[in-house]
C-alpha positions in Angstrom: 94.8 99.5 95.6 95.5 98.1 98.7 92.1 98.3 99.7 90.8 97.1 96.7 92.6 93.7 97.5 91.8 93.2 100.8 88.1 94.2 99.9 88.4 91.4 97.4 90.1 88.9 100.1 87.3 89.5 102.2 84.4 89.5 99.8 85.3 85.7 99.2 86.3 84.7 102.5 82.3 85.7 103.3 81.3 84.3 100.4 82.9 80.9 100.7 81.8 80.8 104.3 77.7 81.5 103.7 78.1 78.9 101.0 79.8 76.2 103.2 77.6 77.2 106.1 74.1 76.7 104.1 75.6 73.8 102.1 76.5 72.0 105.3 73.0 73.0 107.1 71.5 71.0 103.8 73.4 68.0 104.2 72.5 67.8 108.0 69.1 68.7 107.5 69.1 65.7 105.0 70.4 63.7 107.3 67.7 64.5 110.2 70.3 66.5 112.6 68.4 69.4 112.1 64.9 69.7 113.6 61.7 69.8 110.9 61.5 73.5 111.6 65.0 74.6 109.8 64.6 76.2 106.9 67.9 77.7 106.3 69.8 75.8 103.6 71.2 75.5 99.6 69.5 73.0 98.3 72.1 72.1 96.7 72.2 68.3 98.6 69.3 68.1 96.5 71.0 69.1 93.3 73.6 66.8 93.8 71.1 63.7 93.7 69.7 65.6 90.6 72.7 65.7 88.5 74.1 62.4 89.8 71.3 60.3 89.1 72.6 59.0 86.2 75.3 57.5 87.9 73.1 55.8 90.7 75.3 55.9 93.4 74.5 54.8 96.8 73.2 57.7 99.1 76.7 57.2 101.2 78.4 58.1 98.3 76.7 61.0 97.5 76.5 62.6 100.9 80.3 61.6 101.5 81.1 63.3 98.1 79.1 66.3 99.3 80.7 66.5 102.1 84.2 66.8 100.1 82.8 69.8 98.4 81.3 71.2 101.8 85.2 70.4 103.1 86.9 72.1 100.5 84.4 75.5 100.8 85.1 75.4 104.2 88.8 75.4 103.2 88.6 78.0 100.5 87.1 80.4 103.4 89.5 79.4 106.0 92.2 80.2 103.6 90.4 83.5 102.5 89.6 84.8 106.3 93.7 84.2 106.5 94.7 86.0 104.2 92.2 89.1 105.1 93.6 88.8 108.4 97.2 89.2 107.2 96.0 91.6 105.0 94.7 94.1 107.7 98.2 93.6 109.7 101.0 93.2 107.2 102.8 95.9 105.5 102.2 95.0 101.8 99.3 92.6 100.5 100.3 89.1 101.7 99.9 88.3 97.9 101.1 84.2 98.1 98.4 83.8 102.0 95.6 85.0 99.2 97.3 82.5 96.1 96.4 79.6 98.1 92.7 80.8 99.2 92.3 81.6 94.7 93.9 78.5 93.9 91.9 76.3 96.6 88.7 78.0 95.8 89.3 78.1 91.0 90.2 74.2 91.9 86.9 73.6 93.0 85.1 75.5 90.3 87.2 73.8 87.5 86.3 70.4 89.2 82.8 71.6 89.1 82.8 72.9 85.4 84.7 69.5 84.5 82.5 67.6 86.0 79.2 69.1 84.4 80.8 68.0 81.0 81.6 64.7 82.3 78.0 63.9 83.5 76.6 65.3 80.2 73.0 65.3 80.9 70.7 68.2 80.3 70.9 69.3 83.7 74.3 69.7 84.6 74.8 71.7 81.2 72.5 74.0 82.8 74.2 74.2 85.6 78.0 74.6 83.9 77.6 78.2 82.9 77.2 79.1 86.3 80.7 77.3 87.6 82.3 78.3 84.4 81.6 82.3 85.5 82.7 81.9 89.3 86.0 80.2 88.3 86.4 83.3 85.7 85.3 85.5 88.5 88.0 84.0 90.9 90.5 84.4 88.1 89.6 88.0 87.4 90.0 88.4 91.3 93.5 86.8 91.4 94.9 89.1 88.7 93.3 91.8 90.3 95.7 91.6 93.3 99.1 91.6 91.2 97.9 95.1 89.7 100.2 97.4 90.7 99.9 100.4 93.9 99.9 103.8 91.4 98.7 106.9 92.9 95.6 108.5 91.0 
């Protein structure tokens, strides 16, 4: 089982990275810090602007608020990559290093999912399904690493 969790651990902490890496190359390619020849990024800068519009915000705003969800990826993988590494060392799963990673990373999902009903436009319910099934996802994960070790 121990395995299991640590595989876990590590399949977000990878995750959560690739995300906040590709996010973060969007917002700078938006910006104009990257040359006209990157094409590595989310989109999802652009899918902000989409689901926002309603709200008109100024483009500060919006790239400041993406940047807070760019933060709090980075965070999420930070806090998984800790937890792996504790993980690989300790004796038992380091069960409350992974809570925090879980709890940083179903935090931003829920905001997410929250948020798509709080926008209520056509294109954020698209969008909410999506959010909804990571933060169940995450969820499954979490409860995944309090299953008991039982030989087979």
């Amino acid at each position: 089982m121990r395995r299991v969790q640590s595989g876990l651990v590590l399949f977000w902490a990878l995750y959560f990275s690739i995300v906040s890496a590709s996010n973060l190359a969007d917002i700078l390619q938006h910006l104009g810090a990257l040359g006209a020849g990157w094409t590595w990024a989310s989109g999802n800068f652009a899918l902000l602007l989409i689901l926002f519009d309603p709200l008109k915000l100024p483009f500060p705003a919006e790239a400041a608020l993406f940047f807070l969800i760019v933060a709090v990826e980075s965070a999420a993988a930070a806090l998984f990559w800790r937890a792996w590494m504790i993980s690989i060392k300790a004796a038992a799963f380091p069960v409350r290093a992974a809570d925090a990673a879980f709890a940083t990373a179903m935090g931003l999902f829920a905001a997410f999912t929250v948020g798509m009903e709080l926008l209520a436009t056509e294109a954020a319910y698209s969008h909410e399904p999506l959010y909804f099934t990571e933060l169940i996802a995450l969820m499954i994960g979490l409860l995944l690493l309090r299953l008991p070790d039982r030989p087979v």
